[in-house]
N, C-alpha and C positions, 0 to 999 in steps of 0.2 A: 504493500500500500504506500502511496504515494501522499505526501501531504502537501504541496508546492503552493506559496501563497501568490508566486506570478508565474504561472504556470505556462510554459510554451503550448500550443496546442496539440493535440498527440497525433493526427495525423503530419502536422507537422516535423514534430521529432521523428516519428517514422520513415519519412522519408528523407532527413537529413542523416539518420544514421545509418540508412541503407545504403545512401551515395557517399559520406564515408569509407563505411565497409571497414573498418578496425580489425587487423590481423590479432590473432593471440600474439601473448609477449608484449606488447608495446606498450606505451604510455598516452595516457588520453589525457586532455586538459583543457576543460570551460574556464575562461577568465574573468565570464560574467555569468556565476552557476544557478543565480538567485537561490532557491529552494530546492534545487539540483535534481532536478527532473529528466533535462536536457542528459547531464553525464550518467546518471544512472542506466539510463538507456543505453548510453554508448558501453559505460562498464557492461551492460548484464549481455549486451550482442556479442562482445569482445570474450567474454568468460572465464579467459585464463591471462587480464591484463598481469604488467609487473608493478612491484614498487615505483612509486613516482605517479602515476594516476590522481589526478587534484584537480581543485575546481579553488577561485575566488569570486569572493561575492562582498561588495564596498559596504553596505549595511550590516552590521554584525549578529540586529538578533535575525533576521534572514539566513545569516550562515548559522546560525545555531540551529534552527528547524531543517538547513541542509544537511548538515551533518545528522536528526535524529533521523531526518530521511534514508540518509545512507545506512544508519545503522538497522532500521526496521527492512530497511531491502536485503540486508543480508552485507553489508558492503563496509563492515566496520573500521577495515585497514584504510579504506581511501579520510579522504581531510578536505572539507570546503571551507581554507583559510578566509577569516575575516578582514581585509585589505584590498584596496584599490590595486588592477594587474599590473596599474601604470608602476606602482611602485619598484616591481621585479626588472624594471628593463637594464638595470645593474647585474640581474643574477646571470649568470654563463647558462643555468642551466636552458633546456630544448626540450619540446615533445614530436612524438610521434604523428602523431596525430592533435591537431584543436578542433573544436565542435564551441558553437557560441549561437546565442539568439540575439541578438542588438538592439537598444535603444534604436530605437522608430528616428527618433530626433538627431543620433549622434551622438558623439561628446565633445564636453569643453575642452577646449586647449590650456592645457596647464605649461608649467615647465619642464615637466618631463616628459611631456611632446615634444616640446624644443629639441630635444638631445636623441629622440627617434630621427627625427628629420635630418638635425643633423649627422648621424650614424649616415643617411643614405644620399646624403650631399645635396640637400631639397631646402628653401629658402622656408622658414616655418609660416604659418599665415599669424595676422596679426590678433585674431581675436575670433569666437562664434566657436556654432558647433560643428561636427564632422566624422564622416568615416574614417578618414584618411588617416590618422595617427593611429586608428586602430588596426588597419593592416597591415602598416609599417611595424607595428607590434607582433602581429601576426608571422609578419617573415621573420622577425628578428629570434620569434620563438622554434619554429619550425626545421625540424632535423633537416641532413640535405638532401633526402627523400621522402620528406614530411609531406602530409596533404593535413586541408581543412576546408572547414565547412561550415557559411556564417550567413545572418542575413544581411541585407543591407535596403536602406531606401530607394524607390525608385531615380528619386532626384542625385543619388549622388552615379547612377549609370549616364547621366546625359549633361550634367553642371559643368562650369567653368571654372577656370581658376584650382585650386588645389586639387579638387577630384578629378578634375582633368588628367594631373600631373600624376598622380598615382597611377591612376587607368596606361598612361603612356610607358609608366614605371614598371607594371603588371606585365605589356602587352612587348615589349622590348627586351624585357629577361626573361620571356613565355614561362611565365607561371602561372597563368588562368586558363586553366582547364575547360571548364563549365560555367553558363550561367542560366541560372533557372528561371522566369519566371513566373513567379504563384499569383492563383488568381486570387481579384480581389475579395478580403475579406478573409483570408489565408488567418493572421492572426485576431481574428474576434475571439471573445469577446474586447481583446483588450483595444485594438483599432482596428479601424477598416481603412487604412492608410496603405496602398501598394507596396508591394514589398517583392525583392527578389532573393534564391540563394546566392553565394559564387560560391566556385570551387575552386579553390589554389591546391595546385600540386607539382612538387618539385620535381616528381619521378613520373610526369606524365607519358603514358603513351608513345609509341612513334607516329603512330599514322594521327596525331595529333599536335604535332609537333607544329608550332609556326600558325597555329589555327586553334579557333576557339567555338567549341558546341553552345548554342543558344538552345534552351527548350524550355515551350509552354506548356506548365502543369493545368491539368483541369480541375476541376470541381467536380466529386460525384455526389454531394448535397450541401445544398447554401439555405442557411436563414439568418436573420437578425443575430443570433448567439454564437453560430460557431459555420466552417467554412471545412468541408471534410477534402483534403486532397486525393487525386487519383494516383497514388501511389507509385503503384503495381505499373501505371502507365508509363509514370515519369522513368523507373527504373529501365524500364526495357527502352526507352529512347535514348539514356545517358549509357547502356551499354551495348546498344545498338551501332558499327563502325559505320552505315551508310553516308553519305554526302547530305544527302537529302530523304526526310520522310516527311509524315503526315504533321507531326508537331514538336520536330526539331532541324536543325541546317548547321553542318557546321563550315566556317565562314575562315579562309584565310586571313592571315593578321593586316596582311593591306589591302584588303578588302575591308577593311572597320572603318563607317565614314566618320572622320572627325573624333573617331575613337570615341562614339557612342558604342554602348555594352547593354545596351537596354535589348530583350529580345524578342519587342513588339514591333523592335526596327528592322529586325532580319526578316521579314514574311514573306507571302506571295508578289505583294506589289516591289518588295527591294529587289528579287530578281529579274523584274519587268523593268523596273527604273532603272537597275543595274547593264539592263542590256541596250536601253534606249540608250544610256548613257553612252557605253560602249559604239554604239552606229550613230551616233550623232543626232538622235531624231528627239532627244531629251535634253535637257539644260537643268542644272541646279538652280535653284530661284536665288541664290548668293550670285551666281552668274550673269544675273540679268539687273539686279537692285542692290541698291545699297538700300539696308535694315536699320532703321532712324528710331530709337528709343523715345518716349517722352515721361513726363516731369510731374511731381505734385506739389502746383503752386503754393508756394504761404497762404494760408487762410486772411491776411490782412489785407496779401495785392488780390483779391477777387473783388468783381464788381460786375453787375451787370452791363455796366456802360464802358468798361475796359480796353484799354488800347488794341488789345489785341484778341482774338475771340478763343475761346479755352473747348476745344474740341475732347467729349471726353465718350466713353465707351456706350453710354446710350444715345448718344446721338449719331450712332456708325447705323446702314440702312439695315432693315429689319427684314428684307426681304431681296429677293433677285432683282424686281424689278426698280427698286428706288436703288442706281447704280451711281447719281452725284451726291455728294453732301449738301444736305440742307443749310437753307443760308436764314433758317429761324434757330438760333441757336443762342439764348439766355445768357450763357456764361462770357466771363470776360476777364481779365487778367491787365494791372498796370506791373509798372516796375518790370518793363519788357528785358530790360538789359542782363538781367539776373537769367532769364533763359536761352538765352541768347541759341545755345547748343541743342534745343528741343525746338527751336521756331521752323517752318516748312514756308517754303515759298514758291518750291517746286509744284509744278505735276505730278500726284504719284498715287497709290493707293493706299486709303488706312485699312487695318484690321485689327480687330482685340487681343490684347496678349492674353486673356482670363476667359472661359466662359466655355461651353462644346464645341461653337461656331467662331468662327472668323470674322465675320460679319463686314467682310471685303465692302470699301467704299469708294468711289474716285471725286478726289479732290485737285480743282483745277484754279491757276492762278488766275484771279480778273482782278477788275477793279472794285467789287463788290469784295473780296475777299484776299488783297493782297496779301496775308501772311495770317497762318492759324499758329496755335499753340499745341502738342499734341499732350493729354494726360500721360500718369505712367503705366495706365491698364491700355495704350495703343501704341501700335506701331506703323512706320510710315515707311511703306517700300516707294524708294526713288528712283528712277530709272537710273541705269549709270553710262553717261555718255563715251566713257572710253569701256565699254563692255559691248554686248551685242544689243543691235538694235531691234524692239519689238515694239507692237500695239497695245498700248493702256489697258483698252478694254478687250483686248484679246484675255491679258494677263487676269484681268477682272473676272471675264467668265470661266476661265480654266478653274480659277479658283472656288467657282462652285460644281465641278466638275466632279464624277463619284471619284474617281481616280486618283485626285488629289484632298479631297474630303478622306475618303480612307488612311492616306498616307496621313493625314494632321490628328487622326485620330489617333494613330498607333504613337506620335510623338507630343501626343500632349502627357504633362506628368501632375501631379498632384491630388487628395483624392477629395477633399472640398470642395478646393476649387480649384476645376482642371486651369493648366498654363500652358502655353509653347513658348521655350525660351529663343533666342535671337538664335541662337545655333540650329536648333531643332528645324528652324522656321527653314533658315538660310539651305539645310538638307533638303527640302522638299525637291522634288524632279519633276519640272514641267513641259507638257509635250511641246515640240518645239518646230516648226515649221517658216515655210520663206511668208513674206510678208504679207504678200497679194494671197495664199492660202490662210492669215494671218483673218486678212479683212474677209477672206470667203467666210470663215467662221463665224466670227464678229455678226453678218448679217445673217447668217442659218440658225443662229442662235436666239437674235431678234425675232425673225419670224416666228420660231417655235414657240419664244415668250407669247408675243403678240397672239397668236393662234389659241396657245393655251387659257388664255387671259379672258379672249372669247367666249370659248367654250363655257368656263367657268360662271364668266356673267350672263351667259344665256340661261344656265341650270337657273341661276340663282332667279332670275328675272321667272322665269316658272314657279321656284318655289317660294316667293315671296309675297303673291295674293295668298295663299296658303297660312305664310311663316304672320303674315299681318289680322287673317281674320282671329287665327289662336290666341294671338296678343290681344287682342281687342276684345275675347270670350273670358281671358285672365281677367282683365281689368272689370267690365265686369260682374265679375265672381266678387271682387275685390270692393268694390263698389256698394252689391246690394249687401254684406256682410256690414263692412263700415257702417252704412247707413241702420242697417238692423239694433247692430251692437251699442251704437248712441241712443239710438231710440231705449236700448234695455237700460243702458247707464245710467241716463236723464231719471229714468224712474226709480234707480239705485242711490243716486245723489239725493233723491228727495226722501227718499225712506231711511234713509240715514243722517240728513238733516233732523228727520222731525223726532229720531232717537236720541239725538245731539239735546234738542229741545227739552223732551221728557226728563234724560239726564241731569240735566242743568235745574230744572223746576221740583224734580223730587229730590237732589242734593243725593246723586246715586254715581257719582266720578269716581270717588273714592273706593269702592268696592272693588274684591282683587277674589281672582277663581280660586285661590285657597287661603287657607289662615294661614299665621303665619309659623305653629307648632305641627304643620300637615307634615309627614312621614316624606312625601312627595316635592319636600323641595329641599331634601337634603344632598348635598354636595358630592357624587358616588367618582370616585379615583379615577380619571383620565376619559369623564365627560363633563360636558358644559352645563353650569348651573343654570337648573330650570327656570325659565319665564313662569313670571307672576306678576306682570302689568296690572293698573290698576284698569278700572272701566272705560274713563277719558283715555288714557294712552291708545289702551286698545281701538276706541271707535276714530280718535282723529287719526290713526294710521290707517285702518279703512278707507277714509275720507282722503286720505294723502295718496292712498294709491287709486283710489277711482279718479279723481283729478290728472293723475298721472297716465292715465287709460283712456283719459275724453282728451288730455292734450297728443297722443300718439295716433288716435283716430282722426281726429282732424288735423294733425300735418300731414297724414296720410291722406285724405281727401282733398286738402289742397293740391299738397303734390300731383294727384292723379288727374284730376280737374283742371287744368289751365284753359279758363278763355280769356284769351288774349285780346285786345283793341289796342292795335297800333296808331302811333303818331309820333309826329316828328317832332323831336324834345332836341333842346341843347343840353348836352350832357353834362359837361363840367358844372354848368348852373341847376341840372338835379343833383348832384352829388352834395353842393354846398351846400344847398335847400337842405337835405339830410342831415347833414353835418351839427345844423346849430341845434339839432335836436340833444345833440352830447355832450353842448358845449362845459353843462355842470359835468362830465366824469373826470374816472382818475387819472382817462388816458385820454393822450391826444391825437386826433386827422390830421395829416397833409396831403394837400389833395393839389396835385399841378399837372400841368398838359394843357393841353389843344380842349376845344366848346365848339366839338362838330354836332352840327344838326343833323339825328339818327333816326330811322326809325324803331321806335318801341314799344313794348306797351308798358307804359308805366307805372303803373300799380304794381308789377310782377316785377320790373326792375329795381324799383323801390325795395320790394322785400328782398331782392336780392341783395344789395346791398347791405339793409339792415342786418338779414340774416348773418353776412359775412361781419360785420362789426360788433353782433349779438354772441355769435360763436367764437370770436375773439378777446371777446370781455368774459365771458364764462368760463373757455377753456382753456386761455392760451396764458392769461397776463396774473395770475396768482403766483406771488411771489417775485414780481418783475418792478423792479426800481421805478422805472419811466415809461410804462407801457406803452407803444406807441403804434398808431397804423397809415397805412399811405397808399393813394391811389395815385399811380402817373397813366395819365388818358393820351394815348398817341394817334394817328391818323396816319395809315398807310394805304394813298390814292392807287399805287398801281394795284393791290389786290382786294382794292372798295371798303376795308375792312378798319373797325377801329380795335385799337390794342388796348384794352387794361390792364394794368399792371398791380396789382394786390399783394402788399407785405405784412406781418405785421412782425415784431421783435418778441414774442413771447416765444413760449414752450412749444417744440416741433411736434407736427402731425406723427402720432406712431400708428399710422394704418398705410400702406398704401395708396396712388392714384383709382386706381378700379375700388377698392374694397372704400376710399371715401364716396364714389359715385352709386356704391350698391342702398340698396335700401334698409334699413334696420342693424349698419355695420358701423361699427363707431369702438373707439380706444377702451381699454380694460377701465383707464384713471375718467371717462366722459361721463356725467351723469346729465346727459342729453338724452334723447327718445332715439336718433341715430337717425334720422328723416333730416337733417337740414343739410349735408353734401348731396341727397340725391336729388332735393328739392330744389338747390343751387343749378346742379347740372342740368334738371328738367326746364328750369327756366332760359338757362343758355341754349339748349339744342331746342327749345322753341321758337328761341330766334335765331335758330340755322348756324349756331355760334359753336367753338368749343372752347372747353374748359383743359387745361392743361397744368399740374401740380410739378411740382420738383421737390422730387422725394429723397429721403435720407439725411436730412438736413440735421447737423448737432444744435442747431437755436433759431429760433424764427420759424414763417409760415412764407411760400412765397407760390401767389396762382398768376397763371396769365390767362387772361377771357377776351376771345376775339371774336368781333360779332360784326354780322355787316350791315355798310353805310344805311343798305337799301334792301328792303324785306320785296321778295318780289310779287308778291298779293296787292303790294302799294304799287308797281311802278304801271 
């Protein structure tokens, strides 16, 4: 029996100590044994190990429950020393064999990492965490026919900078063998963070020599707790010598692109790209762009009126067919100078470095938009004039291509939230052609959009007398309910009015449902003392929630109800007209722009407004020094439309854009009915308008509402 308090998973362990494989006689050693689960396996496969056999674990009472572990297995003579492994990198001694499970995260770089690195003539990094000292650890322990067997994250098979440097370290003195990787979910319950094995071995093979096996372990049952490997599979493909099978390849050392070791990069598509590459009919996408990083501005230089406009990951197209960037884009950024190395002024495409897609966009210089800022969640492929020459939106549409969608799948890493880092990106292979075949595509592609596009809105246009009468049978439903339920309420309020009365007249408030020596309202261990209100408490909370019941019912009936009577108001002088209505509150309007003559109906925009200044004095400004709000009224002639601008400086919306526009959906801290965002948006899409939120905000509230000049009922 095992008692392990961070227990490796056990099909895990099983497969690590089968690839392994521990001769009798030898010496085995985990340097992170935890509760020594991991070596116990490796001792109990091995059965006749020697003296020297040990495990350390940095937590000491950890290694205390290791060691009764060993002793209850049967395993008395072994020892899971209480000490950090880093400690031993003085001792001369070696094992046979290491077997380890690894920190998900890595470790920190101490000082006696220093003196690994330098044992192997490697400049140490200057700070964070990492693999890399521990496999430097690893060789330094490792007889000269020693093998081991460890996990690692998947970020450190494809990262820059130090994991690079080992990887190149590994792949030059061919000591990696094998790399495994396990699906996700491999170690649940503890994370579902991606993970691979390697396998270093110093006495590898010959027909292995110079080349490294990649293979992907499967799953033969996944849930939420645990992630069982397919063993028995993995084994016969790591001892299987073919080139090539069903879910392993092994890959010459210069054949490793960029000396990625990840072996989601070795698949079907790497030897398709690998041979386009080969006849020329492919390009690396490093080949054609240069890969432009961006930045996270200071939180003081943002502005929405900012010198330069702050392009950031939701504002990349959301779809194939929106192929330029939007030139409605909120954000804004001064103090340009400080970016200087993130600013784009080129032609080129953005794409997201975070997220499943790419969300490929093309951004072109005009005079609307001389120079963008990029975030640090995108990236800006630039064409490179001393590279080869291609079409923008050629590149644009490859990039939604299955071909290339696959390949960005197998190189995105993280398990949160996926990434493609600049390297990964730069690996992709795109098919590559003369230029006039360039533009052939370009327009086959178009058409196909354009066709598809058709089709789509022809279904829809069928199913939309349909999709409108059902909406219309909800409502209503909706409708004669509301109306019913007030009708019952109205007569609940009065029945409970005139018990209010009687109360008050026989001097019967007082009265509580038990005395107060009742049996029943004694205090019983680890539940809540019973209620015993008296009579008034009890009937004004009745009263408190039928009020609360006739005001949900009628914002709901207004909501659903809009008859609108439009007329042409000057806006700025409605908003003021509003305004002196608050002039007594705690907070104050600023209200500037343009007094374009609109069409509205005013009564409806009225309450929109109010609403917004009523939900900002309720939920926003508790606890806010200076609470303040501000409407800036804009007029934009080329597209008829006017812009409101709505801030206020209180506490940030915590629901989402959709989930404020839903009906009955409103924040955990809101003690609103949850009808006044949808009633907002009802009122704006009544006037052909939309409603647009900016979400995620650490302080403030900020909408924009665009509605136009001219209602066409009026013209």
């Amino acid at each position: 029996m095992e008692l392990n308090a961070f227990n490796t998973p056990e099909s895990l362990k099983t497969l690590m100590v089968n690839i392994l494989n521990p001769s009798d006689n030898k010496t085995i050693y985990d340097p992170v044994a935890g509760s020594g689960g991991l070596l116990i396996k490796a001792l109990k496969y091995s059965k006749t190990t020697i003296e020297g056999s040990e495990g350390n674990e940095i937590i000491n009472r950890i290694a205390q429950l290791g060691n009764m572990n060993l002793i209850m297995n049967g395993l008395k003579r072994y020892e899971i020393e209480p000490k950090d492994c880093f400690e031993k990198i003085n001792d001369i001694k070696q094992y046979d064999y290491i077997i380890a499970d690894l920190p998900i995260n890595g470790f920190i770089n101490s000082v006696e990492h220093y003196m690994l690195y330098n044992q192997y003539n490697l400049n140490p990094p200057r700070s964070g965490r990492s693999f890399a000292s521990f496999i430097l650890f690893i060789l330094s322990k490792l007889k000269l026919d020693g093998k081991a067997v460890f996990t690692v994250s998947e970020s450190f098979l494809t990262s820059q900078g130090k994991e690079k440097e080992i990887r190149k370290l590994l792949i030059e003195r061919d000591l990696l063998e094998s790399v495994i990787s396990l699906p996700m979910g491999a170690l649940l319950p503890y994370t579902n963070a991606k993970a691979s094995l390697l396998v270093i071995n110093k006495g590898k093979s010959p027909n292995l020599f110079n080349k490294v096996k990649f293979i992907k372990a499967k799953a033969l049952d996944f849930n939420k707790k645990s992630n069982v490997i397919d063993s028995e599979e993995v084994i016969k493909s790591y001892l299987n010598d073919s080139e090539y099978s069903k879910n392993s390849q092994i890959i010459p050392n210069e054949n490793l692109r960029n000396l990625i070791l990840s072996a989601d990069a070795y698949d079907d598509e790497y030897f398709i790209s690998n041979l386009m590459l080969k006849e020329g009919t492919g390009k690396l996408l490093s080949d054609l762009v240069q890969i432009k990083s961006g930045t996270q501005p200071d939180r003081n230089d943002l502005s929405e009126h900012g010198e330069l406009v702050l392009v950031k990951i939701e504002n990349l197209s959301k779809e194939i067919l929106d192929i330029n960037l939007s030139k409605d884009i909120i954000h804004g950024v001064n103090n340009i100078e400080k970016y200087y190395k993130h600013i784009i002024s080129e032609d080129c495409i953005l794409v997201a470095r975070i997220g499943d897609y790419l969300k490929p966009t093309i951004y072109r210089h005009s005079e609307y938009n001389k120079s963008i800022l990029i975030h640090s969640n995108v990236y800006a492929l630039i064409p490179s004039k001393k590279r080869v020459e291609f079409d923008l939106e050629y590149l644009y549409y490859q990039l939604h291509a299955t071909f290339i969608l696959e390949q960005i799948k197998s190189k995105k890493v993280g398990s949160v939230m996926p990434y493609i880092t600049i390297s990964n990106l730069g690996q992709l292979v795109v098919p590559f052609v003369s230029l006039e075949n360039q533009e052939q595509f370009v327009n086959t592609q178009k058409a196909n959009l354009i066709a598809a596009e058709r089709a789509r809105l022809e279904e829809k246009s069928k199913e939309l007398g349909y999709i409108e009468e059902i909406e219309e049978k909800e409502l209503n439903i909706v409708r004669t309910i509301t109306h019913q339920l007030k009708h019952q309420l109205t007569g609940l309020s009065t029945v409970l009015s005139k018990i209010q009365a009687i109360s008050t007249k026989n001097n019967l408030g007082e009265l509580k449902e038990y005395d107060k020596d009742d049996p029943r309202l004694k205090v019983n261990p680890g539940f809540e003392k019973p209620e015993n209100e008296n009579f008034e408490e009890t009937l004004n909370k009745a009263i408190k929630k039928t009020d609360t019941v006739n005001i949900i019912l009628r914002d709901v009936e207004k909501a659903i109800i809009l008859n609108l009577e439009f007329s042409e108001i000057k806006l700025l002088d409605l908003f003021n007209e509003i305004k002196k209505e608050y002039n007594q509150k705690a907070f104050s309007i600023e209200i500037t722009g343009n007094n374009p003559l609109i069409d509205i109906s005013k009564s409806h925009f009225e309450d929109l407004i109010n609403t917004l200044i009523e939900n900002a004095e309720e939920h926003s400004f508790e606890g806010i020094k200076k609470p303040k709000i501000t409407f800036n009224i804009k007029t934009d002639l080329t597209r008829g439309i006017i812009i409101i601008d709505y801030k206020n400086n209180g506490s940030p919306l915590t629901i989402n854009e959709k989930e404020y526009k839903s009906i009955l959906t409103k924040s955990i801290k809101s003690k609103g009915t949850g009808i006044g965002g949808y009633y907002i948006n009802k009122i704006i899409e009544a006037h052909k308008g939309i409603l647009k939120i900016e979400e995620n905000l650490t302080s403030g509230v900020h909408f924009i509402i665009e509605i136009p000049i001219k209602q066409i009922e009026n013209e």
